[in-house]
C-alpha positions as a Markdown table, in Angstrom:
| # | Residue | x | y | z |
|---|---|---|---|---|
| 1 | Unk | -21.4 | 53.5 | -56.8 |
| 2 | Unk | -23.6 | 53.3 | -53.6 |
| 3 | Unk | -26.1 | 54.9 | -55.6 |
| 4 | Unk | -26.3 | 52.9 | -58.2 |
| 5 | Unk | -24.8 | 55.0 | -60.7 |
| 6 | Unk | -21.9 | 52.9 | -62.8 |
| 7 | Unk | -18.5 | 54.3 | -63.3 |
| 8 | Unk | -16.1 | 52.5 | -66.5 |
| 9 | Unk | -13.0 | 53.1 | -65.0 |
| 10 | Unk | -10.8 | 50.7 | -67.3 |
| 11 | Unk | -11.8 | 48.8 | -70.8 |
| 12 | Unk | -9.9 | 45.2 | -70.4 |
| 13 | Unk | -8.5 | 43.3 | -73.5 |
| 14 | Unk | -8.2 | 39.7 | -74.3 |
| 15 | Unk | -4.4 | 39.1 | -72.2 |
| 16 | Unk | -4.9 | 41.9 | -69.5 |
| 17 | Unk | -4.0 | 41.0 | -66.0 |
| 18 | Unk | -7.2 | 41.8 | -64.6 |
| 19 | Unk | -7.1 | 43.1 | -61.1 |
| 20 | Unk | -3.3 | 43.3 | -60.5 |
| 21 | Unk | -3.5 | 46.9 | -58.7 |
| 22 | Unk | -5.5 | 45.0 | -55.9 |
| 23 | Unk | -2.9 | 42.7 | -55.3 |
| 24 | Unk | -1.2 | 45.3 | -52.8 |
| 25 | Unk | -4.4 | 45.6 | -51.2 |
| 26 | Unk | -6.3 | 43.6 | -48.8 |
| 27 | Unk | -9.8 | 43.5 | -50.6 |
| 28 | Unk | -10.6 | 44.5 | -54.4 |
| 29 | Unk | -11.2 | 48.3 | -55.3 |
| 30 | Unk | -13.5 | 47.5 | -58.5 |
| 31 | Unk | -15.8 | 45.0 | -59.6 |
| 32 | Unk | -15.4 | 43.5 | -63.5 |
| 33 | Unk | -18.2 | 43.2 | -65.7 |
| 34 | Unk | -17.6 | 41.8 | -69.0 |
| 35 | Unk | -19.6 | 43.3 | -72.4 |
| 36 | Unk | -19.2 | 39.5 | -73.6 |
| 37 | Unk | -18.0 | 36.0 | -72.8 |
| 38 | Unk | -15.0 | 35.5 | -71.5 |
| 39 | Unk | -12.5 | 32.9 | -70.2 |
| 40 | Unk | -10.4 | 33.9 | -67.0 |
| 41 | Unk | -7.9 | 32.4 | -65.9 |
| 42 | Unk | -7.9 | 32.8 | -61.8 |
| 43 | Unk | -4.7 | 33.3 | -60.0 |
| 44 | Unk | -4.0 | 33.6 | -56.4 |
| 45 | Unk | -2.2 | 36.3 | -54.8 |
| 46 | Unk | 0.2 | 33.4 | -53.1 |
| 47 | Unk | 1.3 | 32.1 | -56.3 |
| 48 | Unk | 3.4 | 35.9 | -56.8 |
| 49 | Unk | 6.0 | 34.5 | -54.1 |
| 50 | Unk | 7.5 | 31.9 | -56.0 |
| 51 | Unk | 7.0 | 33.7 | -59.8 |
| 52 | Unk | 8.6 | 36.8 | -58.0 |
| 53 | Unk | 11.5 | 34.6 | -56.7 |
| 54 | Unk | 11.9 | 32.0 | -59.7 |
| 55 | Unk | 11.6 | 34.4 | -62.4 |
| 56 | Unk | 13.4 | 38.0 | -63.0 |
| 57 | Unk | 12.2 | 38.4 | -66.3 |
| 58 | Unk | 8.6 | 37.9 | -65.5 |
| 59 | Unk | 8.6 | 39.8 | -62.4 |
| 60 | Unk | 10.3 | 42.6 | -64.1 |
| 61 | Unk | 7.3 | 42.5 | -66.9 |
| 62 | Unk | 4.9 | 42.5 | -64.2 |
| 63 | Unk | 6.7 | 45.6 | -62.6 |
| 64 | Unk | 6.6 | 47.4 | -66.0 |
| 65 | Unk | 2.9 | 46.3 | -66.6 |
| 66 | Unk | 2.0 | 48.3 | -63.5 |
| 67 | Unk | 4.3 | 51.3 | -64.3 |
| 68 | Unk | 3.3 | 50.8 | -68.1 |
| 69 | Unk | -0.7 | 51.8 | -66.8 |
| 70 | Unk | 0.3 | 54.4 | -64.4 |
| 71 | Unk | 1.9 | 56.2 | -66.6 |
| 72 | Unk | -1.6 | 55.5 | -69.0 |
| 73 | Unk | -3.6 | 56.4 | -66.2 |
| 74 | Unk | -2.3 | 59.6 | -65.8 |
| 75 | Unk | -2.4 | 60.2 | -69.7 |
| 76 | Unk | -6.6 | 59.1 | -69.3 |
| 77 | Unk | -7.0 | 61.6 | -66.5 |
| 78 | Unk | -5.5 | 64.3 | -68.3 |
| 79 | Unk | -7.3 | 63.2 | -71.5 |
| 80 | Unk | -10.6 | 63.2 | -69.4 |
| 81 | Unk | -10.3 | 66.5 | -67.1 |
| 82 | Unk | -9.1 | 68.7 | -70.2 |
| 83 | Unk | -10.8 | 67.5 | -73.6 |
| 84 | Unk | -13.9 | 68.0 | -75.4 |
| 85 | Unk | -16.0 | 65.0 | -76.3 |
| 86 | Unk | -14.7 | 65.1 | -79.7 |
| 87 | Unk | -11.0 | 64.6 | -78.4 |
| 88 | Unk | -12.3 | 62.4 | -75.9 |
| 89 | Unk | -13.9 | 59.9 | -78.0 |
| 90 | Unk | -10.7 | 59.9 | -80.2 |
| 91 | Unk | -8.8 | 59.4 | -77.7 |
| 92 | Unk | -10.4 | 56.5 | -76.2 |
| 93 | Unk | -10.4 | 55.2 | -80.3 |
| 94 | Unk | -6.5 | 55.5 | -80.3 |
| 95 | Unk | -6.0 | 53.8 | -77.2 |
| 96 | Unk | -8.3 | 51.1 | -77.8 |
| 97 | Unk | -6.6 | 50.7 | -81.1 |
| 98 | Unk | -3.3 | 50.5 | -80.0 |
| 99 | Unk | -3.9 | 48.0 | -76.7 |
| 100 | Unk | -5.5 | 45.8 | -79.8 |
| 101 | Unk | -2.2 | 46.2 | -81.7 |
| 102 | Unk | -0.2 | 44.5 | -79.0 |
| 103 | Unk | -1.7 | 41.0 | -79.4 |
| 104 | Unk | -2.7 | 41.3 | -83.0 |
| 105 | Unk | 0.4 | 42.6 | -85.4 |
| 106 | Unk | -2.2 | 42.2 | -88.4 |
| 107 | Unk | -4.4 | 44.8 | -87.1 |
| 108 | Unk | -5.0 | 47.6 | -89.1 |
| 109 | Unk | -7.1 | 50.7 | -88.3 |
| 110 | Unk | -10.5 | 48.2 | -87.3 |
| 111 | Unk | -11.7 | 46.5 | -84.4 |
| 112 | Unk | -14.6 | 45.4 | -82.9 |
| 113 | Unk | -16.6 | 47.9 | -80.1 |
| 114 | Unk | -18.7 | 45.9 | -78.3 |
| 115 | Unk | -19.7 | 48.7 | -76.2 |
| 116 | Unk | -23.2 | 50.3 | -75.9 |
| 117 | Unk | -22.9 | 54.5 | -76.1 |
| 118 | Unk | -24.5 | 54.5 | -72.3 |
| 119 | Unk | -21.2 | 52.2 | -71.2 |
| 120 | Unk | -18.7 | 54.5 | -73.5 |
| 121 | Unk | -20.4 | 57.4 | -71.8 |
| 122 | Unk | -20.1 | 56.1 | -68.3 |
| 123 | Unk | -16.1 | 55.7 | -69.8 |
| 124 | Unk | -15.8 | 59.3 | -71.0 |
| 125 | Unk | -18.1 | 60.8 | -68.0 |
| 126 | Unk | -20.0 | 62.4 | -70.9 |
| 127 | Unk | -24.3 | 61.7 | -71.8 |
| 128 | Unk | -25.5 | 59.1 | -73.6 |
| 129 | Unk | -26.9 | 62.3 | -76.3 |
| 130 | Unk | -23.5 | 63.6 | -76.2 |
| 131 | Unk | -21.6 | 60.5 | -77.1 |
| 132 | Unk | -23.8 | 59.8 | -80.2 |
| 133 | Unk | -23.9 | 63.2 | -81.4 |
| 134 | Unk | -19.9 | 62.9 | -81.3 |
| 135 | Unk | -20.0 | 59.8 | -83.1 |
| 136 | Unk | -22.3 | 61.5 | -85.5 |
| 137 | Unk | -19.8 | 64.3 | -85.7 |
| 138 | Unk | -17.2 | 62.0 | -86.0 |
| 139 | Unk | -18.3 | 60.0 | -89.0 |
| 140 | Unk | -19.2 | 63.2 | -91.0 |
| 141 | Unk | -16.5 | 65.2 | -90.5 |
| 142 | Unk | -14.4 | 61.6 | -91.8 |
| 143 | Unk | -11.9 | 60.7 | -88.9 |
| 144 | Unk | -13.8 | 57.7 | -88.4 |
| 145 | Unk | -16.6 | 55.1 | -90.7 |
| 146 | Unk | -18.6 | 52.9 | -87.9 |
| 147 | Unk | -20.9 | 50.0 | -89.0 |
| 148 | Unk | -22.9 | 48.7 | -86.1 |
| 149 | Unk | -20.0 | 47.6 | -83.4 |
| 150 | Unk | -17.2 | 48.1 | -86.1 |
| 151 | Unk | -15.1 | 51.1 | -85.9 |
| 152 | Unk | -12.5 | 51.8 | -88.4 |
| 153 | Unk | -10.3 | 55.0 | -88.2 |
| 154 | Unk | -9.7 | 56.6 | -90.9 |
| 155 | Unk | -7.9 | 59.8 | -90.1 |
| 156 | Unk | -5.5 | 58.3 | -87.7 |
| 157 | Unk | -2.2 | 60.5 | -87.3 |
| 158 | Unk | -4.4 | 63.7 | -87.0 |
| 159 | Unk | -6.2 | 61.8 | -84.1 |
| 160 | Unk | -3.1 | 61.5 | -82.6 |
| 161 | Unk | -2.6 | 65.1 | -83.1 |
| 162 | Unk | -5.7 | 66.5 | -81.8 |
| 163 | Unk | -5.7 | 64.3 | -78.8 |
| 164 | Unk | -1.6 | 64.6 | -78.3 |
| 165 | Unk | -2.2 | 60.6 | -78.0 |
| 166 | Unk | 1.2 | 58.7 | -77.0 |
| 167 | Unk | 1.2 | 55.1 | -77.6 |
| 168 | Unk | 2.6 | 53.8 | -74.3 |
| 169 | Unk | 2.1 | 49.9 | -75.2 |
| 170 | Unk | 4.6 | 50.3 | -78.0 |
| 171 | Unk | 6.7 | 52.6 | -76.0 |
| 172 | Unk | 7.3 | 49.7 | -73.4 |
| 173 | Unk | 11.4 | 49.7 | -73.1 |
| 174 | Unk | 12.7 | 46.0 | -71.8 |
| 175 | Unk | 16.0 | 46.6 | -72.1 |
| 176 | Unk | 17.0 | 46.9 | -68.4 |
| 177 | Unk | 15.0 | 43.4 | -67.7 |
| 178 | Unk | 17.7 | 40.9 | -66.0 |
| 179 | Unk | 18.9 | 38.7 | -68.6 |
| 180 | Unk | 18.7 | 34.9 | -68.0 |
């Protein structure tokens, strides 16, 4: 922001097309900071011509990529604008845990959170205070067990309950993609 306050607006995963929205755009809309090394793989916005024209099936996963995080974009707003920190948190959990799920079958109910609580709060739009008291709260009342950047949910389904979380990633229908 112009002054120099930071706003998280999306948490990328190893995979992620990182900057697609832009590509209708002229110039980018965001910056990307990374929480830890990373490889990228750059690819110019030129290259889309022939992909789009060679390949149906790929440009029809790109196309349900983008509707795919609409969709989760809207769920995050309404997550955001209408929950307490509590359901926020769990939320955020939940999603992180299942955009994990979609490159790693084995996974579980842990992951890694390399994030510090002043970047989760600029996520949630909540205090640095706020987000640790939750995680406190959290912890104790047993939905989830954290040891240093390891988060493991414990109380999963009535996560989902609480926040009314939808698991869009698994919810992904291909069956209208052209068939080769």
């Amino acid at each position: 922001m112009p002054d120099g306050r930071r706003q998280i607006v999306k948490i990328h995963h190893p995979g992620d097309i990182i900057g697609f929205p832009d590509v209708a755009l002229k110039h980018a809309t965001t910056t990307l900071r990374t929480v830890e090394d990373v490889c990228l793989c750059p690819f110019p916005k030129s290259s889309l011509d022939e992909i789009l024209r060679e390949s149906p099936r790929l440009s029809a996963l790109l196309v349900s990529i983008a509707l795919r995080d609409h969709v989760v974009l809207i769920d995050v707003l309404r997550a955001m604008g209408r929950m307490s920190a509590q359901e926020r948190i769990s939320y955020m959990l939940l999603d992180l845990l299942a955009r994990l799920r979609i490159t790693n079958h084995k996974m579980t109910d842990a992951f890694r959170l390399p994030m510090t609580q002043s970047q989760i709060a600029d996520y949630l739009g909540l205090t640095n205070v706020y987000i640790s008291k939750t995680f406190i709260r959290l912890e104790r009342e047993g939905f989830i067990q954290r040891d240093h950047d390891q988060i493991r949910v414990l109380r999963e389904d009535e996560m989902i309950e609480l926040t009314d979380f939808h698991d869009r990633y698994a919810e992904m229908d291909t069956s209208w993609f052209p068939q080769v």
